[in-house]
C-alpha positions in Angstrom: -35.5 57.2 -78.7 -35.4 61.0 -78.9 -38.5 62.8 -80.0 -37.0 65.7 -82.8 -40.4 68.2 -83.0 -39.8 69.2 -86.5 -39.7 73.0 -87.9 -40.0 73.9 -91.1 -36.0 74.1 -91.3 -35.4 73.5 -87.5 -35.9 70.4 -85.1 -35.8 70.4 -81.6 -34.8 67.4 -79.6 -36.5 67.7 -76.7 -35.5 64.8 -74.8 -31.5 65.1 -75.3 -29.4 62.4 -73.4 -26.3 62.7 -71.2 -24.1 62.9 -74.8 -26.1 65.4 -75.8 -25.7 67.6 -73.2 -21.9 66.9 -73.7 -22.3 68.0 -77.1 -24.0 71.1 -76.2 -21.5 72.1 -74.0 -18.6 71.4 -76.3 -20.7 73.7 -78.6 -21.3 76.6 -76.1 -17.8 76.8 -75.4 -16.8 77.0 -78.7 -20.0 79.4 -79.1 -18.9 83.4 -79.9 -21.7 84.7 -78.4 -21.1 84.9 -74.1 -23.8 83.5 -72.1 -21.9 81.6 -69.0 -24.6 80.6 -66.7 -26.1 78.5 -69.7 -22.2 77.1 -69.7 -22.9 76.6 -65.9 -25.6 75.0 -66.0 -24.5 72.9 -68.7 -21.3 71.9 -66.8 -23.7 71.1 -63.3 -25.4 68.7 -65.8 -22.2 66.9 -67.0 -20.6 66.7 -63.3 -23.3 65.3 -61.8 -24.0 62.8 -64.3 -28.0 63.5 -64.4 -29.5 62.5 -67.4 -32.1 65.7 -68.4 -35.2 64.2 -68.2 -34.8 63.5 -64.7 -34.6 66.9 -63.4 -38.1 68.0 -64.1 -36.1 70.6 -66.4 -37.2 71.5 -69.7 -34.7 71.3 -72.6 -34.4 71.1 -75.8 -31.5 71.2 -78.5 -32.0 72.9 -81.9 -30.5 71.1 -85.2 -30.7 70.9 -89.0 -33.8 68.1 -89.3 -33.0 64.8 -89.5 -31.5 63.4 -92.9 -30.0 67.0 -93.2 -26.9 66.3 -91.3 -26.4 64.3 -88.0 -26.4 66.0 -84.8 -23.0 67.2 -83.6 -21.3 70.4 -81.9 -20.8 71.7 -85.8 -24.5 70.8 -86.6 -26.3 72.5 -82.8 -27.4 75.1 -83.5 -29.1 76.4 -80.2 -30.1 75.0 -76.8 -32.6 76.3 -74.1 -33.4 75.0 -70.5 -36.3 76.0 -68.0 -36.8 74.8 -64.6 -40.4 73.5 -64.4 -42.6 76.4 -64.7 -40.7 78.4 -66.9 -39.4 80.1 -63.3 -35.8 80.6 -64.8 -34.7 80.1 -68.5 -31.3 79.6 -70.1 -31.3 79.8 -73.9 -28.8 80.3 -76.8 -29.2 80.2 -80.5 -26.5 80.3 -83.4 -29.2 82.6 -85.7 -32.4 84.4 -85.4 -34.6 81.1 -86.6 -32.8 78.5 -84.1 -33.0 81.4 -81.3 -37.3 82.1 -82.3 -37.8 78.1 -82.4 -36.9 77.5 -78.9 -38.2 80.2 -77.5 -41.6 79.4 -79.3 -41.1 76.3 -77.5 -41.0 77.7 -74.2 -43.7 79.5 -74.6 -46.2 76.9 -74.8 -45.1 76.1 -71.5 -46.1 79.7 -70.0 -44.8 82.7 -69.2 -41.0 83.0 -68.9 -40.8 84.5 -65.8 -37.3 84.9 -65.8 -34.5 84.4 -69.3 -31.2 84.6 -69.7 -29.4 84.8 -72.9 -26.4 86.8 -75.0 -26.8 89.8 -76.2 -27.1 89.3 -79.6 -29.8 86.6 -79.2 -31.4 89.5 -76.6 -31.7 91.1 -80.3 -33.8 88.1 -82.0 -36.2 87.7 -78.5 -36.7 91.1 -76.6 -39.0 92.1 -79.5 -41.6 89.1 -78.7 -41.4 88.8 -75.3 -42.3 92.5 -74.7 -45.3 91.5 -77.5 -46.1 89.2 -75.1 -45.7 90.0 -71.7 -45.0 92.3 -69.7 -41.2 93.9 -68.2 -40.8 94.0 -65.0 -37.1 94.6 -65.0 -34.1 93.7 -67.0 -30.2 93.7 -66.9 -27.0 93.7 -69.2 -24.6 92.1 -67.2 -21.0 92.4 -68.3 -19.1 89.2 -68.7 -15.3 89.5 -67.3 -12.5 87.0 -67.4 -9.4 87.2 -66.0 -6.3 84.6 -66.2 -3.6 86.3 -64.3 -4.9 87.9 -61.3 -2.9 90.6 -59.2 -2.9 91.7 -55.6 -3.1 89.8 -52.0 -4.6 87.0 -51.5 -6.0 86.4 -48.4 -9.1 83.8 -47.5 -9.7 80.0 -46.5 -12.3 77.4 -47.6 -15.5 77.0 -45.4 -15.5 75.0 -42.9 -18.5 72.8 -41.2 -18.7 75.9 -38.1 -19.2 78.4 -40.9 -22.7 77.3 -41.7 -24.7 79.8 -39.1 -22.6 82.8 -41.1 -22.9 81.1 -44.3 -26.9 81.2 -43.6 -26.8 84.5 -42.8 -24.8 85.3 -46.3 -27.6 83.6 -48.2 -30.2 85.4 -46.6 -28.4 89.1 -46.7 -27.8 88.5 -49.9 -31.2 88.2 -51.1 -32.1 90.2 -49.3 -30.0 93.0 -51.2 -29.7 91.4 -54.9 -33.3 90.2 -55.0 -32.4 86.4 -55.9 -30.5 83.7 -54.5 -31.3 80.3 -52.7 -31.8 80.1 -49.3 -32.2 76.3 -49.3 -28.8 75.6 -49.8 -26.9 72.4 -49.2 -24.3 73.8 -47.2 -22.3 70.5 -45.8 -22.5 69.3 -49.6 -20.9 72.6 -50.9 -18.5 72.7 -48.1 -17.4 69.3 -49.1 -16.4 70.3 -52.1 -14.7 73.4 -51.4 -17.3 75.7 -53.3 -17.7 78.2 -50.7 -14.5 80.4 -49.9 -14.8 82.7 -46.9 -12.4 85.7 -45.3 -12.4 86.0 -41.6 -11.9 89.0 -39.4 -10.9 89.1 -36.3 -13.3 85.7 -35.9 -16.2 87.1 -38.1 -16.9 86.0 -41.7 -16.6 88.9 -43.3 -16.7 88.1 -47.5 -17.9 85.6 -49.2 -18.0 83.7 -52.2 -18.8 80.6 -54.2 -17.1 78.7 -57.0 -18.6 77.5 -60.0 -17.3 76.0 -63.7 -17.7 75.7 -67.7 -16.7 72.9 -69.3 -13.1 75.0 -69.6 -13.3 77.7 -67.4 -13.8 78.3 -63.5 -16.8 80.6 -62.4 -16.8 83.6 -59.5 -20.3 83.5 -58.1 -22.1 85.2 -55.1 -19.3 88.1 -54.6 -20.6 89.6 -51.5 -19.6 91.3 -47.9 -21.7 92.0 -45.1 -22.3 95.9 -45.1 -20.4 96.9 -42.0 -17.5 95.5 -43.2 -17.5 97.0 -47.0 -14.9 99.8 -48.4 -11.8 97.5 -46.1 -10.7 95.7 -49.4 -11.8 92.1 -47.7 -13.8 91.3 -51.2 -10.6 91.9 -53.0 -8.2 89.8 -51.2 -10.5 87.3 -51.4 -11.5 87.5 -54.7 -7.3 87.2 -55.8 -7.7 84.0 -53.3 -10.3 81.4 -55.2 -8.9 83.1 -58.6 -5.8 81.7 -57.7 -7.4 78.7 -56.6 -9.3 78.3 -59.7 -6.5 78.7 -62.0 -4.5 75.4 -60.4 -7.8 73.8 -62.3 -8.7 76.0 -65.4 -6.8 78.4 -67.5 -9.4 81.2 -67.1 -11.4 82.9 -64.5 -15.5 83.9 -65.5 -17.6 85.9 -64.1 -21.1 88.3 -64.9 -21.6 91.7 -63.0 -24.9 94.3 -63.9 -23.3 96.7 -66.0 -24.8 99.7 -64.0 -22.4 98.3 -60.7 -19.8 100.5 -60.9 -18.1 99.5 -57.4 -18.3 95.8 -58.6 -17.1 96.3 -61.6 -14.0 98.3 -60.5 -13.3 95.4 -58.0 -12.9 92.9 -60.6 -11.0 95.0 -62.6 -8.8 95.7 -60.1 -7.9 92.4 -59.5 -7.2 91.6 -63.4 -10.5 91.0 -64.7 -11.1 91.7 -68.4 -14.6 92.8 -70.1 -15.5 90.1 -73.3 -18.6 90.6 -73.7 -22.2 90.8 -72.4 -25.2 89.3 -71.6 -28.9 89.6 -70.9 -31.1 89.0 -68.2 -34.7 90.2 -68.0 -37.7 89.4 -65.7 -41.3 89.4 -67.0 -44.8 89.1 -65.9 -47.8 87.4 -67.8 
């Protein structure tokens, strides 16, 4: 059975099965506050079929206490996840108490070395966690949507031969953006068509991979290799896998730093909208 740690108005499930993560999801979505890699995450979840307490993840779901009212997408009002060691943590509360409650939570696991949230609940949490510990950097990314995209597409799935440039994608990319896997499962994500590429006279030039909500498709990992920046290969592109998310979804996501200005006018460009923002921020103990 689930383990509800009670609040003094709050519980927390902490060990939420495979319908709760479907009702957190269904919640989020519905949520007007924007935090889409919490939707992501929420939606890798639900695709894979991977029952929480598996992943060596930390979650928790917050919800009127038991005998108050029974847990549904009306009654959630929150939900946080950290990968083990607090290294990178997803939270969302409806209110300030909901919001404090799981963070409290995460805190007796450590140092949150790394959070993402909305901006609003930015407002409830910024406050402790600079009490706490200390800033190393932080962001206000800009989420953008976009359902009718405009302009020439141009750009192809990735293949199996693409992995040595696909590598080298990974690793230039983290290189420049400071975060990114270079561990990934490349045949997997092939396999799936989550990687879309442009080529160049033989040369991946652009590249980038595909996510999803529950409802919406993601843009992730925008990037070009340097030499080959300022030619419009992102943007063609880009119009490509929008297009190609919108056969499966009736919207497009995506999150930019709001202090990228060339990114920024790309998306826009192409018929991305501004809805709202979110918060990122990076902290040592």
């Amino acid at each position: 059975m689930p383990d509800p740690l009670a609040t003094a108005a709050i519980a927390l499930l902490q060990t939420p099965e495979l319908k709760h993560c479907q009702l957190a999801a269904d919640w989020l979505a519905n949520h007007s506050h924007t935090n889409p890699e919490l939707e992501f995450v929420l939606n890798l979840c639900l695709r894979s079929q991977t029952p929480p307490q598996t992943t060596g993840d930390q979650w928790a779901i917050a919800h009127p206490p038991v005998g108050v009212a029974p847990l549904s997408k009306q009654t959630i009002q929150g939900i946080v996840i950290a990968r083990p060691g607090n290294a990178s943590v997803a939270l969302e509360g409806s209110d300030r108490a909901a919001t404090e409650a799981l963070l409290n939570l995460i805190q007796t696991l450590g140092c949150p070395q790394r959070i993402v949230t909305s901006s609003q609940a930015k407002a409830w949490i910024r406050p402790i966690l600079l009490r706490h510990y200390q800033l190393a950097r932080e962001h206000n990314p800009l989420v953008m949507v976009c359902s009718q995209p405009v302009g020439e597409a141009t750009g192809r799935w990735a293949l199996a031969q693409d992995k040595t440039a696909l590598q080298a994608y990974a690793e230039a990319y983290r290189a420049e953006r400071g975060s990114g896997n270079l561990n990934q499962n490349w045949d997997a994500l092939i396999a799936r068509q989550q990687v879309a590429v442009l080529e160049h006279n033989g040369e991946i030039v652009s590249v980038i991979k595909r996510g999803s909500t529950l409802n919406a498709g993601l843009i992730l990992g925008t990037f070009t290799f340097a030499q080959y920046r300022r030619q419009g290969f992102a943007q063609k592109l880009l119009v490509f896998l929008t297009r190609e998310l919108l056969k499966e979804y009736t919207s497009v996501k995506l999150w930019v730093d709001e202090d990228n200005e060339t990114a920024i006018a790309l998306y826009q460009t192409v018929g991305f909208q501004v809805v709202g923002a979110s918060y990122t921020g990076y902290f040592k103990c």
